[in-house]
C-alpha positions, 0 to 999 in steps of 0.5 A: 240298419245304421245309415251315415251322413257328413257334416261340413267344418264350415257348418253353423255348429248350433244348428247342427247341435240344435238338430242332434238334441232337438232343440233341448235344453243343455244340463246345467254346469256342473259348480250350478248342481253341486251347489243347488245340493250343498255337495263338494262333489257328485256323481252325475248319474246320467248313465245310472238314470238310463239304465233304470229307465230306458230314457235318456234326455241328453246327448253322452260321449262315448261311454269308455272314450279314450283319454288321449281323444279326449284331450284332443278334443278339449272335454272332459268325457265325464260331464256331460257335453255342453251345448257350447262344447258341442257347437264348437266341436262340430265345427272342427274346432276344440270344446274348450279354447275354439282352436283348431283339433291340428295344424291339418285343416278340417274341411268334415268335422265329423259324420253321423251314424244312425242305428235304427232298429226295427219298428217291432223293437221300438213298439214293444219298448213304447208298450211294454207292460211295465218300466223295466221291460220297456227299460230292458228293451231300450238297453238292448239298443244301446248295447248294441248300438254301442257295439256296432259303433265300437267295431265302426271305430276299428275299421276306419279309426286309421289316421290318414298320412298325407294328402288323401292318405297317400303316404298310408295310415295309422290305427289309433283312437277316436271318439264320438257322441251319442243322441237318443231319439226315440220319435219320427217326425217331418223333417224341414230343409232349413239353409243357413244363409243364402250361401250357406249350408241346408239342415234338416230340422225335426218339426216340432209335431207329434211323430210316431214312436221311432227309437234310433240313435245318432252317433256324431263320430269327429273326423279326429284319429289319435294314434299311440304316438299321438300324430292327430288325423284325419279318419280313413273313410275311403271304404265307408260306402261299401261297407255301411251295411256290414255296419248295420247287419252287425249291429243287427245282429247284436240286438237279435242276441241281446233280445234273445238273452231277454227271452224274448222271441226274434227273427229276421225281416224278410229282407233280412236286413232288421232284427223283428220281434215276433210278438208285434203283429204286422198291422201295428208296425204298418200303423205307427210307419206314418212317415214311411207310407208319406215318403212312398206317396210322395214318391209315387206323386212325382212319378206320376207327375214325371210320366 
């Protein structure tokens, strides 16, 4: 399913980035690798490094972002994102200089979409006999996902015109960044301030094997003749799960093409691999069963 939530403009952007990377460590700049190696020029081989292991410990833009974006945003789409370009970006500002992306104030920076597949699909990665089915596997989701977000981008990667987009709007380019998560663990409300926004922090314990994957799309649309808006979300609730079942639907082909056998859950809402028994997928929802006993507890306390 993939799931959305906004971040605020106003927002502290090191919290947010600290929850996105869990509290990871940014790579080291580019002139610092190149001359740990004595090379004039290199080529980062994130993208390489994921492909052949299925894991990739730091955040990616958008694989094939668009140049007239990246500009707009002030990055440099092949290095990879930097802690302080992310903290800027998430508060509606430039990676590079701090300004402002328009002259048109941002009051949402962005919104995070989450793809998550089917705990049979992260429990057969987790398991795999070898590297590289597990890495087979985990670019499936990728695929996918990268899929879905792309089709997310055509439906609301219009630039509103006027106030609330009453003067109409216009297609255009956007990008987003990418972060891997491949646990579930507890999250925390942290508020920044007495005033100030809450964030949901991961505690940093054991979780159960959970892969997923947020997306931080910027509220950024360049169109062809470069006018910078605002994205159109005005359809986003009602068509959220459209998103999802589509992104869905791209997994079940992609593991299908890997030979291996799917189905659909009995809500019909997640791609399942057949060959993960119910009980292990029970087994590794720790998380899920909290949420349902809490709930049942303040029910229980309300009756």
């Amino acid at each position: 399913m993939i799931t959305f939530r906004k971040f605020a403009a106003a927002s502290d952007g090191k919290l947010v980035r600290t929850y996105f990377t869990e509290a990871r460590l940014g790579p080291p700049p580019p002139e610092q690798a190149t001359e740990a190696l004595g090379q004039q020029q290199l080529e980062p081989g994130s993208r390489l490094t994921s492909y052949y292991t299925g894991r990739d410990a730091g955040p990616a833009w958008r694989s094939d972002m668009p140049l007239s974006v990246a500009r707009a945003l002030g990055i440099n789409s092949h290095h990879a994102p930097k802690d302080e370009e992310l903290d800027r970006l998430f508060e509606g500002k430039r990676a590079d200089t701090g300004e402002a992306w328009s002259k048109h104030k941002r009051e949402i920076s962005g919104y995070d979409f989450t793809f998550s597949p089917h705990k049979s699909v992260t429990l057969a990665a987790e398991f795999a006999q070898d590297p590289a089915e597990a890495a087979a596997i985990r670019n499936a989701i990728y695929r996918a996902n990268d899929a879905a977000m792309r089709y997310v981008a055509r439906e609301i990667g219009w630039a509103r015109r006027g106030r609330a987009g009453e003067s109409g709007a216009d297609p255009g380019a956007v990008g987003w960044v990418s972060f891997k998560h491949y646990i579930a663990r507890p999250t925390l409300p942290v508020q920044d301030g007495r005033e100030g926004a809450t964030y949901l922090l991961e505690a940093p314990i054991a979780g159960d094997p959970h892969d997923h994957i947020h997306n931080a799309l910027f509220n950024l649309v360049v169109t062809g003749e470069g006018h910078i808006g605002s994205l159109d979300t005005q359809r986003l609730h009602a068509r959220v799960h459209e998103f999802g079942a589509f992104a869905q639907a791209v997994l079940a082909d992609e593991l299908r093409a890997l030979g291996i056998p799917v189905a659909y859950d009995e809500k019909e809402q997640a791609a399942v691999i057949l060959a993960i028994p119910q009980f292990a997928n029970e087994a590794f929802s720790k998380s899920t069963h909290q949420v349902l006993r809490n709930a049942k507890v303040s029910i229980s306390v309300e009756i």
